[in-house]
N, C-alpha and C positions, 0 to 999 in steps of 0.2 A: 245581316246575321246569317243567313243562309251559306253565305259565300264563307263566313268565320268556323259556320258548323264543319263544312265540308274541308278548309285546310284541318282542322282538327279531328275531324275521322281519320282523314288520308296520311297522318302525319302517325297518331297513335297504332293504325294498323301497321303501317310499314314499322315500325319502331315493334312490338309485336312480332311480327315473320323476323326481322332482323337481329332483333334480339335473343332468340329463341323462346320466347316466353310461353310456359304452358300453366295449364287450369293450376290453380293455386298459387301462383308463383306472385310477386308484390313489386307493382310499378310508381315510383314516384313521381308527383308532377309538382311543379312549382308554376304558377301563373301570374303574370301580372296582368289584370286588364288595362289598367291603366295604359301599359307599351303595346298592348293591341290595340286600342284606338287612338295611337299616338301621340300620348302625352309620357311623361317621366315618370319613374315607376314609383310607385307611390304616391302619387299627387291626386289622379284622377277613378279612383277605383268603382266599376261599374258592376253593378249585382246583373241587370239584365244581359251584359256583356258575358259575364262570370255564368251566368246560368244557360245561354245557348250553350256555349263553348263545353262546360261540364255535361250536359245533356249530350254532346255527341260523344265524347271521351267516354263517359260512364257505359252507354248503351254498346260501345264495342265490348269495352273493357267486362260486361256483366257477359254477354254472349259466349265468350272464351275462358270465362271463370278465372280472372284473372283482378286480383287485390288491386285498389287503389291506396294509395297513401297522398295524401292531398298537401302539401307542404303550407303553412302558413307565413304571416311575413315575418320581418325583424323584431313586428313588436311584440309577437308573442315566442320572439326566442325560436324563431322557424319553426316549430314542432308539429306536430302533424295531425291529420284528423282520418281516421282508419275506423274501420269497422271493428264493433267489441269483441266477433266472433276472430281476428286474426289478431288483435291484441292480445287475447287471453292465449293463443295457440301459441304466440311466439312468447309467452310471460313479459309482455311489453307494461310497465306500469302506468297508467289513467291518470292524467294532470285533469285539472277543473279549471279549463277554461272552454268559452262557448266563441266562436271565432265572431264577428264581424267585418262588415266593408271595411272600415277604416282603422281595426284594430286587428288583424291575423287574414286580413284580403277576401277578397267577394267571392274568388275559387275555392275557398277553403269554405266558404260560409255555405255555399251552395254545396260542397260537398255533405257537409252538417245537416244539413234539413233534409238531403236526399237517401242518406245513407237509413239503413231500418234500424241499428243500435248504435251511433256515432259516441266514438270515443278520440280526446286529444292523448298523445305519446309525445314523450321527449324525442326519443330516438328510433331509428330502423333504417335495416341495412335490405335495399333493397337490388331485385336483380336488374332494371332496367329505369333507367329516368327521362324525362319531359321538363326542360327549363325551358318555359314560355315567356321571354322578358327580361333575362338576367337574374334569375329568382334564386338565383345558388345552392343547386340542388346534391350540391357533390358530398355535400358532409353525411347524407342517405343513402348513399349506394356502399354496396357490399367492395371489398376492395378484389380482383382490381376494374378501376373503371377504363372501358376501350371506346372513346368516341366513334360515333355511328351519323354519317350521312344520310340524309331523304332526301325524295324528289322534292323535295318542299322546303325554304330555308327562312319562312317565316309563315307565323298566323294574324294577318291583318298586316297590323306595322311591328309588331313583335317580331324579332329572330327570337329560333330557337336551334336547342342544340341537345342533342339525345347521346345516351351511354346507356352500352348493356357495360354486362360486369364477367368476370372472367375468374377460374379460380390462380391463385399465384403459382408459378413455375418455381421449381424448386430441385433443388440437386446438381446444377454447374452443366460444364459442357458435355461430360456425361450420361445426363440424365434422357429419356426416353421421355414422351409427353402422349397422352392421349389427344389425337387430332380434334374429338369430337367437343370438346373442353375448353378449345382454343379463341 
């Protein structure tokens, strides 16, 4: 477990600095535990597995004041489990549902219990993501998305694979571009 916390700190910081993410801003994660302990995604879903892994993610993620959006599985429609306070700032509407291991995934469910006001969301358009597992997180990021390399290219036996997000270029060959946006 230890060894799972530590690809997961190291993966979320760099992702973090890389992405430029600052206090406020909303990072998505999709997880599978099941493809971190090497089974097929969705088959084998582990809450203890789901609870180290989100314990190290969260405790960066709270340090740097930076949202989590916790992606859930297929069965609940991927939707998300976020905090009420960034729900209601972004006027994100509140679905009723309450996650489970084997109904919306163990990452989402730990996310659930650990958050202080847990709310589920259809949608959100976030500024950086975390696919731990093939959890198909791209339908959540703001467009546009620019895949981002770590030293790291998997947690456990999960690959993963990170995007910050970019604003769109606009105006032809023309057009002037702010570097710092890029």
């Amino acid at each position: 477990m230890k060894q799972l916390q530590e690809q997961a700190k190291t993966a979320v910081s760099e992702l973090i600095e890389k992405a430029n993410l600052k206090r406020g801003d909303l990072l998505v994660i999709g997880c599978s535990t099941s493809e971190i302990i090497g089974s097929k995604i969705g088959s084998n879903s582990s809450p203890d597995t789901a609870q180290g892994v989100f314990e190290a993610i969260y405790k960066v993620l709270q340090a740097k004041g930076i949202f989590l959006a916790a992606q859930c599985c297929e069965h609940l429609n991927r939707a998300l489990i976020v905090e009420a306070e960034i729900a209601e700032k972004y006027g994100w509407d509140e679905v009723n549902v309450v996650p489970q291991p084997k109904a919306g995934g163990s990452f989402a469910t730990a996310a659930y219990h650990a958050f202080k006001a847990p709310v589920a969301v259809e949608n959100v358009r976030a500024k950086a993501g975390l696919d731990i597992g093939g959890t198909l997180i791209g339908m959540h990021l703001q467009p546009v998305a620019v895949p981002l390399r770590l030293s790291i290219k998997q947690i456990g036996e999960a690959p993963i694979i990170c995007a910050r997000t970019r604003p769109k270029f606009i105006g032809g060959e023309r057009a002037h571009y702010n570097d710092n946006l890029k």
